[in-house]
Steps between C-alpha positions, in 0.01 A plus 500: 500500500401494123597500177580776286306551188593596124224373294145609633162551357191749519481702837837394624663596150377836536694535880819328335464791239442791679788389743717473218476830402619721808788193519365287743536206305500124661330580794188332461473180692228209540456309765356172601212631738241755450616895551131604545517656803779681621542245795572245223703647327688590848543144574569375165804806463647428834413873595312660728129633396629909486698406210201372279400816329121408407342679189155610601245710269281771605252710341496892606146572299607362141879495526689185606780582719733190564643469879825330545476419885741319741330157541515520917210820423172514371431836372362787656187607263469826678895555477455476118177680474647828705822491253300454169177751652263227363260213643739184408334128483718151447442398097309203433634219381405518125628878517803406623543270198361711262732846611806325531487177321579259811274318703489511880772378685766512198471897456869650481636833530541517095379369189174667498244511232456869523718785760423501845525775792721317752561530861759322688455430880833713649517121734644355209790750490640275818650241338789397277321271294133445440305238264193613273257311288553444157178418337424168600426345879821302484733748346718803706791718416733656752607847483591796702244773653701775256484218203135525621419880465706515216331299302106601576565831617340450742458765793601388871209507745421428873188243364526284837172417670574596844386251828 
């Protein structure tokens, strides 16, 4: 199920870091198959798709605002425009790079270039356990949902696309 890991580099240092400093230290695993999608990294963790939380960046007009959403959802872009009262759109890939340092599929919860507004999908909240990226498309750390909101502040939301 993966190894842990102590000495990283580049975009996966920067997760190990900020992890490290609320005291989640040693949590970061990588595994053998790809965690791209939040069906791989289901299969490759053993658990089921809710648990993946999946890092996903919008734009609401200029300001990136980074969803944390169950992985069994896809987001609900009206849900998050009515909460935010602005016209939201999915970043493209180079701005997802360039606002938070990590490239598609790898984006954590943490370690961001800059601060981001965060919003975390209230489905997460379920379950004991859930598994996020961390900065590379092989690489996931477990945590708690409160481990979760505690360390991006993040505010709870109903985000699911309905149907």
């Amino acid at each position: 199920m993966g190894t842990e890991v102590t000495a990283p580099g580049g975009s996966l240092h920067r997760v190990i870091s900020a992890l490290a400093k609320w005291g989640l230290d040693g949590r970061v695993r990588m595994l053998g198959e790809s965690t791209r999608t939040s069906q791989d990294a289901a299969n490759a963790l053993g658990v089921k798709v809710g648990q993946i939380a999946k890092s996903l960046l919008f734009m609401a007009g200029e300001e990136p605002i980074l969803v944390i959403a169950s992985g069994a959802n896809r987001v609900s872009e009206r849900k998050l425009e009515a909460h935010l009262s602005s016209k939201v759109r999915k970043a493209r890939a180079e701005e997802v790079r360039d606002l938070t340092g990590f490239a598609i599929g790898g984006v954590p919860p943490v370690g961001h270039k800059r601060h981001l507004r965060v919003m975390v999908d209230e489905d997460l909240l379920q379950f004991a356990e859930i598994y996020a990226a961390a900065g590379t498309p092989n690489a996931v750390f477990g945590l708690t949902p409160k481990e979760l909101l505690e360390i991006t502040g993040g505010a709870v939301l109903d985000l699911k696309e309905e149907g």
